[in-house]
C-alpha positions in Angstrom: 0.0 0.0 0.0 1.2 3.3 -1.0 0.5 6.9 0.1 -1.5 6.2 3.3 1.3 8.1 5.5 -0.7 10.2 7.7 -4.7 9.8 7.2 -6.9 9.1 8.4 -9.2 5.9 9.0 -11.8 5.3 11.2 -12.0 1.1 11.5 -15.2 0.0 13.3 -15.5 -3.4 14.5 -11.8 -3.1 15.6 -11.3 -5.7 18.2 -8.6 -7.6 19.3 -8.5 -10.9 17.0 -11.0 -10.1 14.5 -10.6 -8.6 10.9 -11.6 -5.3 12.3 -8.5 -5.1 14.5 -6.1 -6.7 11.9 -7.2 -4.0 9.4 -6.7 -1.2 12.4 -3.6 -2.4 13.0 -2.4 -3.1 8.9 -3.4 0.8 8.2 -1.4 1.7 11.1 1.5 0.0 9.9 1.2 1.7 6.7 1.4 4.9 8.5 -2.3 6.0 8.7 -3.5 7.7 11.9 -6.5 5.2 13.0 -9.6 5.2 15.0 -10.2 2.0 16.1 -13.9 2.1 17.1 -16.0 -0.8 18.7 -19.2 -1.1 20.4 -17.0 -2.2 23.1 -14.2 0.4 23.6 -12.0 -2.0 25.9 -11.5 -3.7 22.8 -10.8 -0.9 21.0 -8.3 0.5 23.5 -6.6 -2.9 23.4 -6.1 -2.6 19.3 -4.3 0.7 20.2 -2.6 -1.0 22.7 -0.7 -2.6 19.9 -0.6 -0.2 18.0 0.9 2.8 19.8 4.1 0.6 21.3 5.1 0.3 17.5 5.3 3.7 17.1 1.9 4.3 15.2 -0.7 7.3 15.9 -4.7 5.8 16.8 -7.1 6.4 19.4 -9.9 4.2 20.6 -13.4 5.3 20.5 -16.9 2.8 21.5 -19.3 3.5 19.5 -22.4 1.5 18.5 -22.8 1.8 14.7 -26.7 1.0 14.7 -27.0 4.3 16.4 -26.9 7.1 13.6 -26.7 10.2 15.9 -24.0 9.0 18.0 -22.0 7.7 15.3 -22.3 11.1 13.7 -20.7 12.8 16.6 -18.2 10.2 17.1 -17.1 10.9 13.7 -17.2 14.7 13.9 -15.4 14.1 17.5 -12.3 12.1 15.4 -11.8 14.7 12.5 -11.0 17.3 15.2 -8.9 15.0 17.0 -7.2 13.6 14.0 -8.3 15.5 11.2 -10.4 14.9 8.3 -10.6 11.4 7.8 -10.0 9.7 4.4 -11.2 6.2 5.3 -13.8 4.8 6.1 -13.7 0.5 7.0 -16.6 -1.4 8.7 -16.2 -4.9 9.9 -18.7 -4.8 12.4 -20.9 -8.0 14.3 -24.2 -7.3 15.0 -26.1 -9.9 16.6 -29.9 -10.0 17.3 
């Protein structure tokens, strides 16, 4: 991958051990600044566990996806922490 250095993604379903985290952590590696979001945002803050001791930039956010108003503001919330993002990648689980 080429020419990610420094965007921005937002990843929801990042979770430790599922694609969601792998892909947090992969756009990380590639230099992007990352949100790793999850409904659960222990799990989140676990992906940038990994993530920051490897020298990359992310933050952790919990955030159910199912819910359009606060998913709107958590997004608003991460462009003025990271900036404008430029991807967007949704792995999430939703059970009912």
């Amino acid at each position: 991958m080429r020419g990610l250095r420094d965007k921005v993604a937002i990843v929801s379903g990042a979770a430790p051990g599922n694609i969601g985290g792998a892909t947090a952590l992969r756009l990380a590696q590639e230099g992007m600044k990352v949100t790793a979001a999850d409904f659960n945002e222990a799990a989140a803050r676990a992906v940038v566990d990994q993530i920051k001791p490897a020298g990359g930039h992310a933050v952790a956010k919990g955030f159910d996806i199912t819910k359009e108003a606060r998913t709107s503001n958590s997004l608003t919330s991460q462009s003025r922490s990271l900036g404008a993002w430029t991807d967007y990648s949704t792995s999430p689980r939703i059970s009912r």
